[in-house]
GUZARO-329745 format. One record per residue (C-alpha): residue number from 0; residue in one letter; chain; x, y, z. Coordinates in nm, 3 decimals, always signed. Example, Ala and Ser with C-alpha at 12.3 -4.5 7.8 and 13.67 -1.06 7.14 Angstrom:
> 0|a|A|+1.230|-0.450|+0.780
> 1|s|A|+1.367|-0.106|+0.714
This chain:
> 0|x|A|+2.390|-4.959|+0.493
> 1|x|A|+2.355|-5.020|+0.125
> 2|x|A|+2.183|-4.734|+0.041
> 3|x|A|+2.464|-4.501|+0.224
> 4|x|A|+2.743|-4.706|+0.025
> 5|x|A|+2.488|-4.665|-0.293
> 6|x|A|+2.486|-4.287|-0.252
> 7|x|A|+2.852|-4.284|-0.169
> 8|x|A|+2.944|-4.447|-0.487
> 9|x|A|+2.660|-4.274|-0.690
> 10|x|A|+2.848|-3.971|-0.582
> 11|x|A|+3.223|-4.058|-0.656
> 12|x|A|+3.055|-4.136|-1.053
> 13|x|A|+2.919|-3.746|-1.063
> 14|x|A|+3.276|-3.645|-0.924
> 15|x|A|+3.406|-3.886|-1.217
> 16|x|A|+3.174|-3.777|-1.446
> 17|x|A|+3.222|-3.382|-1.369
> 18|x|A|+3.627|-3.405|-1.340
> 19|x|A|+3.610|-3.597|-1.692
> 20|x|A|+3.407|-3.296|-1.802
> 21|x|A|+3.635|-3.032|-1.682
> 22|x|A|+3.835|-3.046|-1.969
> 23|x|A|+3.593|-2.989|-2.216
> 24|x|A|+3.429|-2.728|-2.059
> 25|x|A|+3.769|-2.566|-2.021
> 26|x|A|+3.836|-2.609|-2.399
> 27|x|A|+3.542|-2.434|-2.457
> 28|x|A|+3.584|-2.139|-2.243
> 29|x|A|+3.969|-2.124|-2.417
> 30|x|A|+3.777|-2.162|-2.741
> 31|x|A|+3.552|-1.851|-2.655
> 32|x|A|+3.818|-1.615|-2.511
> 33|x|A|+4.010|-1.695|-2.772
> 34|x|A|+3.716|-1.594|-3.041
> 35|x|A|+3.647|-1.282|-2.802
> 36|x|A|+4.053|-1.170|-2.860
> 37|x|A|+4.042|-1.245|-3.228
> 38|x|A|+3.740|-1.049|-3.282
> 39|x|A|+3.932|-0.740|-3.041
> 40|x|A|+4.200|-0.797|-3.307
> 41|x|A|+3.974|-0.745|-3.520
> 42|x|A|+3.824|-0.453|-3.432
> 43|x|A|+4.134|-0.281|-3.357
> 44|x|A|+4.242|-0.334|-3.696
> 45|x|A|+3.990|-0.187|-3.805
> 46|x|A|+4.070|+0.123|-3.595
> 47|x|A|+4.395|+0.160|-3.698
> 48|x|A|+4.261|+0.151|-4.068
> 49|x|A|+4.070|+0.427|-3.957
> 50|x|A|+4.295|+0.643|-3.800
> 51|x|A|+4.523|+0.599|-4.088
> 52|x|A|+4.238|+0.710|-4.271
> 53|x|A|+4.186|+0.982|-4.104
> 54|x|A|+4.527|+1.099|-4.106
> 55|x|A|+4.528|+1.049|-4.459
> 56|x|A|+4.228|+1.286|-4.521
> 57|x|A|+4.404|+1.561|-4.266
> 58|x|A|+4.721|+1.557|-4.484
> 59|x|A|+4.513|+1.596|-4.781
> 60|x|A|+4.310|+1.905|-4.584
> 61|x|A|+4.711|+2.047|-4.486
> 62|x|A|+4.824|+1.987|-4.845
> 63|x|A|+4.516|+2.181|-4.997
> 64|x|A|+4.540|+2.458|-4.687
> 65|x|A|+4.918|+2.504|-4.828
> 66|x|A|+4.832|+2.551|-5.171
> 67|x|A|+4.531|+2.757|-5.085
> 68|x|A|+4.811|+2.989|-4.877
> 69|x|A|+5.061|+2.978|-5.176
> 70|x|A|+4.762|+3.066|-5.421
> 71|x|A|+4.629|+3.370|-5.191
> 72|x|A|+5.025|+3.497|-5.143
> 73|x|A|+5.039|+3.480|-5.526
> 74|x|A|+4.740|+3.644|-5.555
> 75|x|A|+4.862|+3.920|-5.307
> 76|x|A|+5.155|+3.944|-5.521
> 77|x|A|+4.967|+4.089|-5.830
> 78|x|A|+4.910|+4.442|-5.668
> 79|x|A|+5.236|+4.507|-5.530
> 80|x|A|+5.378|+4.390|-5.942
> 81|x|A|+5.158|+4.643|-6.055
> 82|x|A|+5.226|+4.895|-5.809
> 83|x|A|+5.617|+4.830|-5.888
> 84|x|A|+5.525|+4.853|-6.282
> 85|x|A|+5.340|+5.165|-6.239
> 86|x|A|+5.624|+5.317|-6.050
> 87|x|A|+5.849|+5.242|-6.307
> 88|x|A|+5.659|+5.347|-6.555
> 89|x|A|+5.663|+5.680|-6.339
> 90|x|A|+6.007|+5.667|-6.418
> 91|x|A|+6.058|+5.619|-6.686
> 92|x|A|+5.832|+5.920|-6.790
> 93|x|A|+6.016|+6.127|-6.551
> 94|x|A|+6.292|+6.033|-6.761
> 95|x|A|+6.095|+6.111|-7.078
> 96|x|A|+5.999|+6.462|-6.923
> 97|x|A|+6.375|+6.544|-6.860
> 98|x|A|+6.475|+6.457|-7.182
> 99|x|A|+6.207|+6.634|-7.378
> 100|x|A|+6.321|+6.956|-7.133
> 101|x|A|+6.700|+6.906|-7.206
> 102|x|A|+6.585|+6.911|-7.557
> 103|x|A|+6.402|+7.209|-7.542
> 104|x|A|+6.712|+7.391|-7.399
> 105|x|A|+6.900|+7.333|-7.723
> 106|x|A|+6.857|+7.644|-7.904
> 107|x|A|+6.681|+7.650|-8.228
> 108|x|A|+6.914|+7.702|-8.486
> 109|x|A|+6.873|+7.633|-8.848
> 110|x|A|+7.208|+7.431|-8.859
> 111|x|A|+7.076|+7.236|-8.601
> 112|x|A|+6.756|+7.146|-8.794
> 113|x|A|+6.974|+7.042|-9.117
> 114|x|A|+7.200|+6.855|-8.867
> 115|x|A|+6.919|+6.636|-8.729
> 116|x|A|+6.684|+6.633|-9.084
> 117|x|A|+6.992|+6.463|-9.224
C-alpha cells in the first residue's frame, strides 16, 4: 500500500513540477513567435524598400523614355524646318524672278538710265 500511495504522490510532484513549468515553456514559445514576427517585419521592410526601389528605377526608365521621345520629335522636326526654309526660299526667288521680269518690261530708255544712275 505504500508503494501505490508512493507512486501516487511521486506523480502529483511531476504534475507540480510540469504545471510550474508551463509557464516558462509558454514564455518561450511567446518569445520565439514573437522573434519569428519581428524578423517577418523585417523582411517585409525590406520588400517594401525594394519595391520602392524598383519603382524608383521605372520612373527613372519613363523619365529617360520621355526625353528620348521629345529628343527623336525634335529631331524629326529638323527636316520638315528645312523643308519649310527651302520652300520659302522658293519664294522668295519666285519673287526675285517676277521682279527681275517686271523690270525687264520697262523699256530701255536713256532717260530712264540717267533717272536710275542718279
Amino acid at each position: 500500500m505504500t508503494l501505490f500511495l508512493f507512486t501516487q504522490l511521486y506523480g502529483l510532484y511531476r504534475i507540480q513540477v510540469n504545471l510550474a513549468r508551463f509557464p516558462l515553456k509558454l514564455a518561450r514559445i511567446l518569445l520565439n513567435l514573437a522573434r519569428i514576427s519581428l524578423n517577418l517585419a523585417r523582411i517585409l521592410l525590406n520588400l517594401a524598400r525594394f519595391s520602392l526601389n524598383l519603382a524608383r528605377i521605372s520612373l527613372n526608365l519613363a523619365r529617360i523614355l520621355l526625353n528620348l521621345a521629345r529628343f527623336s520629335l525634335n529631331l524629326a522636326r529638323i527636316p520638315v524646318n528645312l523643308a519649310r526654309i527651302s520652300l520659302n526660299l522658293a519664294h522668295i526667288s519666285v519673287n526675285l524672278a517676277r521682279i527681275s521680269v517686271n523690270l525687264a518690261r520697262i523699256p530701255l530708255n536713256p532717260t530712264w538710265i540717267g533717272f536710275f544712275l542718279r
